[in-house]
N, C-alpha and C positions, 0 to 999 in steps of 0.2 A: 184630596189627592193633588189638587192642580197647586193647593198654598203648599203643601210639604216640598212638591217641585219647585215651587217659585225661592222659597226657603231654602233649599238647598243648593240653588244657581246661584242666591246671593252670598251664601257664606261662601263657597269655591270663589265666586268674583274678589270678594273680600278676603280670602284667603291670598290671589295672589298679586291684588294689588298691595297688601302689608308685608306681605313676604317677600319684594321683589329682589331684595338682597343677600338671598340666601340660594346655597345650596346645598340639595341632596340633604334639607333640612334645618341644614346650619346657616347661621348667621356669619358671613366673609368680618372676620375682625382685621382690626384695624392694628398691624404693626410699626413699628419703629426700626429697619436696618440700618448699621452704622459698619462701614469698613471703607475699602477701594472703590471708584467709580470708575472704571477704566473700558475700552476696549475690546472683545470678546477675540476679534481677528486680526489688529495690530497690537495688543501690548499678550494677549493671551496663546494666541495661536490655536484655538480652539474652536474658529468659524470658517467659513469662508469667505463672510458678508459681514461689515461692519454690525455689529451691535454695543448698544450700552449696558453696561452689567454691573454689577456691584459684588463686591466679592468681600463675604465676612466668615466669621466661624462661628461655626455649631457644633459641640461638641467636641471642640478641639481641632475639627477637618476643617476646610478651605469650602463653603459652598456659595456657588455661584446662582444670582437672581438675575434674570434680562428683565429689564425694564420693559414698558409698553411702548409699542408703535411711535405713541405721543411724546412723550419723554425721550424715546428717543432721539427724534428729531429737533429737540426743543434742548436737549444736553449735551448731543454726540462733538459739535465741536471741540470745545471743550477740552473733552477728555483722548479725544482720539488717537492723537499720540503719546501720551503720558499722562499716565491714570493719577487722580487725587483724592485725596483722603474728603469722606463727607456721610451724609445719613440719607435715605429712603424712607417716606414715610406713606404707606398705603396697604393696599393688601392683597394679597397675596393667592396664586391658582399655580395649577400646573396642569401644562400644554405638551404634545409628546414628548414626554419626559422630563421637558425642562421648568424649572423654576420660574413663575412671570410673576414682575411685582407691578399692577397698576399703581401707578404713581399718583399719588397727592401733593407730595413737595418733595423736592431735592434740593439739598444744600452743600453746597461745599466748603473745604473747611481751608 
């Protein structure tokens, strides 16, 4: 009884140290956005508080990804008063309601 316990603490340990990248089972893959990098509250009008965003189409609509925390502060000069064209590459959650892309690179074009 004491090895089936011992056994089963190790694959749960093992479980979520291999898993740490996932959620709700799934594996966060890894995208590529490509469109605007612009301003959320001065080129958008759509905050109240600076944020960095990137704005491409999906399906034909206009949708908007805020960048992380990080990336934030590491791009927002930049683009703060006029947004440029460039790509997002990271991946991707959502937080009330809105689209967050943790960043891995941003490049501008």
């Amino acid at each position: 009884m004491r090895t089936m316990l011992a056994c089963t603490a190790l694959v749960a340990a093992l479980l979520l140290v291999l898993g740490g990248d996932t959620v709700g089972g799934e594996k966060k893959k890894e995208v590529t956005l490509k469109g605007m990098i612009t301003c959320a509250k001065c080129d958008l009008g759509t905050e109240s508080k600076c944020a960095t965003v990137i704005v491409t189409k999906v399906d034909g609509k206009d949708t908007v990804y805020f960048l992380d925390a990080k990336s934030h502060g590491a791009n927002h000069k930049e683009i703060c008063s006029t947004g440029k064209p460039g790509s997002v590459v990271g991946t991707v959650s959502e937080k009330d309601g809105k689209k967050i892309v943790t960043a891995k690179k941003v490049t501008f074009e």
